[in-house]
N, C-alpha and C positions, 0 to 999 in steps of 0.2 A: 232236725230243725231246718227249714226253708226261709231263704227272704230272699223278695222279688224288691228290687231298688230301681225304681222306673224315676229316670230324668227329664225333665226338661229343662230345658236351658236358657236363662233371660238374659236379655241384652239391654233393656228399657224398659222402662218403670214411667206409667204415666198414670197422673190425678184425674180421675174424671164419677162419671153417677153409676158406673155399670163394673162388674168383673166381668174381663174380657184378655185370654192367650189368645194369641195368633200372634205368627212370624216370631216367634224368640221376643216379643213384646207384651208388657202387661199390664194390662188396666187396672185399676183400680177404684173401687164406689169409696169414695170419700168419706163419705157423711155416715154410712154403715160400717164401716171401720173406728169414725172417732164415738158414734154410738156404743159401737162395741168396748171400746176402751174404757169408757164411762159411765158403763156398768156398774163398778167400783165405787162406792160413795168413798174411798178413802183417796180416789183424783179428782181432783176438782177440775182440771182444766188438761186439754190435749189436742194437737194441732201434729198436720202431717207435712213432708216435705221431703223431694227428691235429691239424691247427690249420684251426679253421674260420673264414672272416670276421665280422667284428666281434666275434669272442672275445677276452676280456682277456687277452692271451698276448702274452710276447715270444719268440721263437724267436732262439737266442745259438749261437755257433761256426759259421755257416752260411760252407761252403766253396763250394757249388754249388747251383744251381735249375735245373732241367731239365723241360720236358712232354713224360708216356709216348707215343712213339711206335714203329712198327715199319713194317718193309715188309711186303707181301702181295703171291703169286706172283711173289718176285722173290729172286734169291740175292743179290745185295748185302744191306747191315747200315746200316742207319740211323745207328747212328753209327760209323762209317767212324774208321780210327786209332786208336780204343780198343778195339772191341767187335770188331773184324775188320781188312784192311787197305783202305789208304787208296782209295778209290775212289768213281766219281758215283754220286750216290746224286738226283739231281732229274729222273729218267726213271719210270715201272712206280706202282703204287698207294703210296702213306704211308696209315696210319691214324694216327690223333691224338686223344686225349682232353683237350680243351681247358676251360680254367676247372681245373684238377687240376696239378700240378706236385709232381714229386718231389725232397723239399729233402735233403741231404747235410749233416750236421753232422757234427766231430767233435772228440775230442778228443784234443788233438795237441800234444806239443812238442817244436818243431822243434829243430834243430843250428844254425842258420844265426841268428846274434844280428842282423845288423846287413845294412843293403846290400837290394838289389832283389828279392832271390831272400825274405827272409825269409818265412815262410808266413803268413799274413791269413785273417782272418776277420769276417765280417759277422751284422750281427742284423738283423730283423725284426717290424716290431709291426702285430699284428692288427686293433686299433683305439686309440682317441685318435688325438691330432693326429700322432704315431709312423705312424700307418696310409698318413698324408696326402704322406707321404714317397714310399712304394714303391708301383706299379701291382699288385706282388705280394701286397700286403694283402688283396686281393679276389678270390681264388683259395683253393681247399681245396688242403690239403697233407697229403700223407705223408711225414712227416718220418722220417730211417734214421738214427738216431747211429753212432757208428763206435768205437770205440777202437782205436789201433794197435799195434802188439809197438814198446815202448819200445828208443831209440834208432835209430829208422828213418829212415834222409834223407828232405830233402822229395822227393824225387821218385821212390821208392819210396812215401814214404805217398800223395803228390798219384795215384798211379797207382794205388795199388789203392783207396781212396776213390772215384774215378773210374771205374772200372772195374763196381765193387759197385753204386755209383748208377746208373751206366745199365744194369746186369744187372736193376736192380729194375723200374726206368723201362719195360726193352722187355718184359719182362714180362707188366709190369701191361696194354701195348697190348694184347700178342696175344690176350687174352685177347679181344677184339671184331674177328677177323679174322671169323668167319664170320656179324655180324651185319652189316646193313645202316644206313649209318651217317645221321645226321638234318641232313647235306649232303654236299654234293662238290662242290670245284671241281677242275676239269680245265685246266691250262696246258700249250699247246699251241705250240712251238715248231720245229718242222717248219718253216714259213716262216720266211724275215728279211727285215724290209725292206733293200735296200740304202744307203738312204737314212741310215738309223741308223746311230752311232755305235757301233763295239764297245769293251764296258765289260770291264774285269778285276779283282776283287778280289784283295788278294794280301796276307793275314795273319799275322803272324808272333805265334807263341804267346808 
Protein backbone atom coordinates (compact mmCIF):
# COMPACT_ATOMS: atom_id res chain seq x y z
CA UNK A 1 0.00 0.00 0.00
CA UNK A 2 1.29 3.55 -1.08
CA UNK A 3 0.08 7.09 0.03
CA UNK A 4 1.44 10.12 -1.39
CA UNK A 5 0.27 13.21 1.28
CA UNK A 6 0.96 16.38 -0.67
CA UNK A 7 0.65 19.81 1.47
CA UNK A 8 0.00 22.88 1.18
CA UNK A 9 -0.05 25.08 3.60
CA UNK A 10 -2.59 28.27 4.32
CA UNK A 11 -1.95 31.19 6.13
CA UNK A 12 -5.25 33.27 4.87
CA UNK A 13 -8.50 32.56 4.05
CA UNK A 14 -10.30 35.19 2.09
CA UNK A 15 -14.21 35.73 0.81
CA UNK A 16 -14.39 36.56 -2.48
CA UNK A 17 -16.29 35.11 -6.37
CA UNK A 18 -13.29 32.94 -7.55
CA UNK A 19 -11.11 29.83 -5.93
CA UNK A 20 -7.79 30.92 -5.96
CA UNK A 21 -4.07 29.34 -3.92
CA UNK A 22 -1.20 31.49 -4.25
CA UNK A 23 1.29 32.41 -1.61
CA UNK A 24 -0.06 30.24 1.33
CA UNK A 25 -3.34 32.38 0.60
CA UNK A 26 -6.79 31.21 -0.33
CA UNK A 27 -9.71 32.46 -2.01
CA UNK A 28 -12.62 31.40 -1.83
CA UNK A 29 -16.20 31.73 -4.27
CA UNK A 30 -18.67 32.54 -1.74
CA UNK A 31 -21.83 32.17 -3.32
CA UNK A 32 -20.61 28.40 -4.83
CA UNK A 33 -19.83 27.25 -1.59
CA UNK A 34 -23.27 28.54 0.25
CA UNK A 35 -25.00 26.95 -3.00
CA UNK A 36 -23.12 24.00 -2.26
CA UNK A 37 -24.24 23.73 1.22
CA UNK A 38 -27.78 24.27 0.37
CA UNK A 39 -28.09 21.51 -1.64
CA UNK A 40 -29.73 20.00 1.40
CA UNK A 41 -33.30 20.76 1.61
CA UNK A 42 -33.04 19.74 5.44
CA UNK A 43 -30.80 23.62 5.87
CA UNK A 44 -32.58 26.18 5.21
CA UNK A 45 -30.09 28.78 5.78
CA UNK A 46 -26.02 29.23 5.65
CA UNK A 47 -23.69 32.06 5.82
CA UNK A 48 -19.78 32.00 5.80
CA UNK A 49 -17.13 33.88 7.75
CA UNK A 50 -13.51 34.02 8.44
CA UNK A 51 -11.55 33.67 12.02
CA UNK A 52 -7.97 34.48 11.88
CA UNK A 53 -5.29 33.89 14.72
CA UNK A 54 -4.83 36.02 17.43
CA UNK A 55 -8.19 37.85 16.28
CA UNK A 56 -10.53 38.82 19.19
CA UNK A 57 -13.22 36.38 18.26
CA UNK A 58 -14.89 33.61 20.03
CA UNK A 59 -16.37 31.29 17.63
CA UNK A 60 -19.90 29.58 19.64
CA UNK A 61 -22.06 26.39 18.43
CA UNK A 62 -19.11 24.61 16.89
CA UNK A 63 -20.38 21.02 15.95
CA UNK A 64 -17.35 20.04 13.91
CA UNK A 65 -13.58 20.99 12.66
CA UNK A 66 -12.38 19.39 9.78
CA UNK A 67 -8.98 20.05 7.24
CA UNK A 68 -9.91 20.56 3.33
CA UNK A 69 -8.93 17.45 1.84
CA UNK A 70 -9.48 15.36 -1.28
CA UNK A 71 -8.17 12.42 -3.31
CA UNK A 72 -6.35 12.79 -6.66
CA UNK A 73 -6.37 10.05 -9.57
CA UNK A 74 -8.26 7.92 -7.46
CA UNK A 75 -12.22 7.02 -7.31
CA UNK A 76 -12.32 6.54 -3.61
CA UNK A 77 -13.80 9.81 -1.42
CA UNK A 78 -11.83 11.06 1.35
CA UNK A 79 -14.25 10.85 3.58
CA UNK A 80 -15.56 7.62 3.15
CA UNK A 81 -19.36 6.99 5.02
CA UNK A 82 -20.57 10.35 4.65
CA UNK A 83 -19.34 11.69 1.34
CA UNK A 84 -19.41 8.12 -0.43
CA UNK A 85 -19.35 4.55 0.79
CA UNK A 86 -17.38 3.09 3.48
CA UNK A 87 -14.02 2.29 2.08
CA UNK A 88 -9.72 2.61 2.36
CA UNK A 89 -9.10 5.51 1.64
CA UNK A 90 -4.83 5.44 2.92
CA UNK A 91 -3.62 4.03 -0.63
CA UNK A 92 -3.39 6.61 -4.26
CA UNK A 93 -2.43 10.62 -3.74
CA UNK A 94 -4.57 12.85 -0.55
CA UNK A 95 -4.01 16.64 -0.96
CA UNK A 96 -4.47 18.60 2.08
CA UNK A 97 -4.41 22.18 2.88
CA UNK A 98 -2.98 22.47 6.31
CA UNK A 99 -2.96 25.44 8.89
CA UNK A 100 -6.88 25.96 7.29
CA UNK A 101 -9.72 24.12 8.69
CA UNK A 102 -13.19 24.11 7.86
CA UNK A 103 -15.40 24.71 11.28
CA UNK A 104 -19.27 23.71 11.16
CA UNK A 105 -21.46 25.73 13.47
CA UNK A 106 -24.95 25.55 13.87
CA UNK A 107 -27.86 26.45 15.15
CA UNK A 108 -29.89 23.64 16.37
CA UNK A 109 -32.43 22.59 18.82
CA UNK A 110 -32.39 19.36 19.42
CA UNK A 111 -35.52 16.78 20.44
CA UNK A 112 -33.47 14.68 22.72
CA UNK A 113 -33.56 16.91 26.45
CA UNK A 114 -31.56 14.51 28.37
CA UNK A 115 -29.30 11.23 28.21
CA UNK A 116 -25.97 10.55 25.70
CA UNK A 117 -27.43 11.24 22.57
CA UNK A 118 -28.31 14.81 23.51
CA UNK A 119 -26.62 17.27 20.80
CA UNK A 120 -23.48 19.47 22.09
CA UNK A 121 -21.81 21.90 21.07
CA UNK A 122 -18.32 23.65 21.51
CA UNK A 123 -16.66 27.14 21.31
CA UNK A 124 -13.54 28.39 20.37
CA UNK A 125 -11.23 31.53 21.26
CA UNK A 126 -8.90 33.01 18.89
CA UNK A 127 -6.68 34.70 21.42
CA UNK A 128 -6.32 35.49 25.19
CA UNK A 129 -5.63 33.00 27.57
CA UNK A 130 -9.27 31.08 25.76
CA UNK A 131 -6.69 30.55 22.67
CA UNK A 132 -4.26 28.65 25.16
CA UNK A 133 -6.79 25.97 25.44
CA UNK A 134 -7.26 24.61 21.94
CA UNK A 135 -4.20 23.79 19.20
CA UNK A 136 -7.10 25.16 17.02
CA UNK A 137 -6.55 28.81 17.81
CA UNK A 138 -3.69 28.77 15.55
CA UNK A 139 -5.23 27.83 12.37
CA UNK A 140 -7.42 30.17 9.94
CA UNK A 141 -10.91 29.11 9.62
CA UNK A 142 -13.91 29.08 7.34
CA UNK A 143 -16.46 29.07 9.43
CA UNK A 144 -20.26 27.67 7.49
CA UNK A 145 -23.19 28.30 9.98
CA UNK A 146 -26.11 26.20 9.28
CA UNK A 147 -29.57 26.59 10.24
CA UNK A 148 -31.89 23.52 10.18
CA UNK A 149 -35.72 22.96 9.11
CA UNK A 150 -37.04 23.05 12.66
CA UNK A 151 -37.89 20.03 14.52
CA UNK A 152 -35.40 17.70 12.88
CA UNK A 153 -33.82 14.71 14.96
CA UNK A 154 -30.45 14.68 15.80
CA UNK A 155 -29.43 12.46 13.52
CA UNK A 156 -31.12 13.85 10.52
CA UNK A 157 -29.66 17.29 11.45
CA UNK A 158 -25.98 15.65 12.70
CA UNK A 159 -26.10 14.10 8.99
CA UNK A 160 -26.74 16.77 6.82
CA UNK A 161 -24.48 19.48 8.90
CA UNK A 162 -21.94 16.81 8.27
CA UNK A 163 -22.42 16.09 5.08
CA UNK A 164 -22.46 20.10 3.98
CA UNK A 165 -19.16 20.43 6.04
CA UNK A 166 -17.31 18.09 4.14
CA UNK A 167 -19.05 18.96 0.65
CA UNK A 168 -17.48 22.48 1.64
CA UNK A 169 -14.07 21.02 2.94
CA UNK A 170 -13.50 18.72 -0.39
CA UNK A 171 -14.12 21.39 -2.32
CA UNK A 172 -12.13 23.89 -1.20
CA UNK A 173 -9.18 20.88 -1.72
CA UNK A 174 -9.71 20.35 -5.18
CA UNK A 175 -9.36 23.25 -6.01
CA UNK A 176 -5.10 22.46 -5.70
CA UNK A 177 -5.32 19.19 -7.45
CA UNK A 178 -3.53 20.38 -10.53
CA UNK A 179 -0.91 22.40 -8.52
CA UNK A 180 2.06 21.16 -7.23
CA UNK A 181 2.20 20.94 -3.62
CA UNK A 182 5.18 22.63 -1.09
CA UNK A 183 5.65 18.91 0.21
CA UNK A 184 4.92 15.35 0.06
CA UNK A 185 5.32 12.63 2.11
CA UNK A 186 5.03 9.16 0.55
CA UNK A 187 4.11 6.08 3.03
CA UNK A 188 5.07 3.08 1.80
CA UNK A 189 3.71 0.00 3.10
CA UNK A 190 4.29 -2.84 0.56
CA UNK A 191 6.62 -4.44 2.95
CA UNK A 192 5.93 -5.72 6.67
CA UNK A 193 8.26 -6.62 9.01
CA UNK A 194 7.39 -9.78 10.32
CA UNK A 195 8.74 -9.16 13.43
CA UNK A 196 6.05 -6.38 14.24
CA UNK A 197 3.06 -6.51 15.85
CA UNK A 198 -0.37 -6.19 13.97
CA UNK A 199 -2.33 -3.22 15.32
CA UNK A 200 -6.08 -2.77 14.77
CA UNK A 201 -8.12 0.28 15.50
CA UNK A 202 -11.75 -0.46 15.83
CA UNK A 203 -14.12 2.82 16.72
CA UNK A 204 -17.37 3.05 17.53
CA UNK A 205 -19.10 6.27 16.63
Amino acid sequence: MRLELATFPVEQIRLGNRFAYEQRAFEVDKSALLNLALEDRRITDASLAVARPAESLRITGIRDIVEPRCKVGDSSDVFPGVMGPVANVGAGRTHRLSGMTVIAAAAYEGTIRAGTTVQRSALLDMSAAGAEISRFSKHAHLIVSFRVADGLGELDAHHAIQQAELKVAKRIAEVTKPLSPDQLIIYELSERNPELPTVMLYQIA
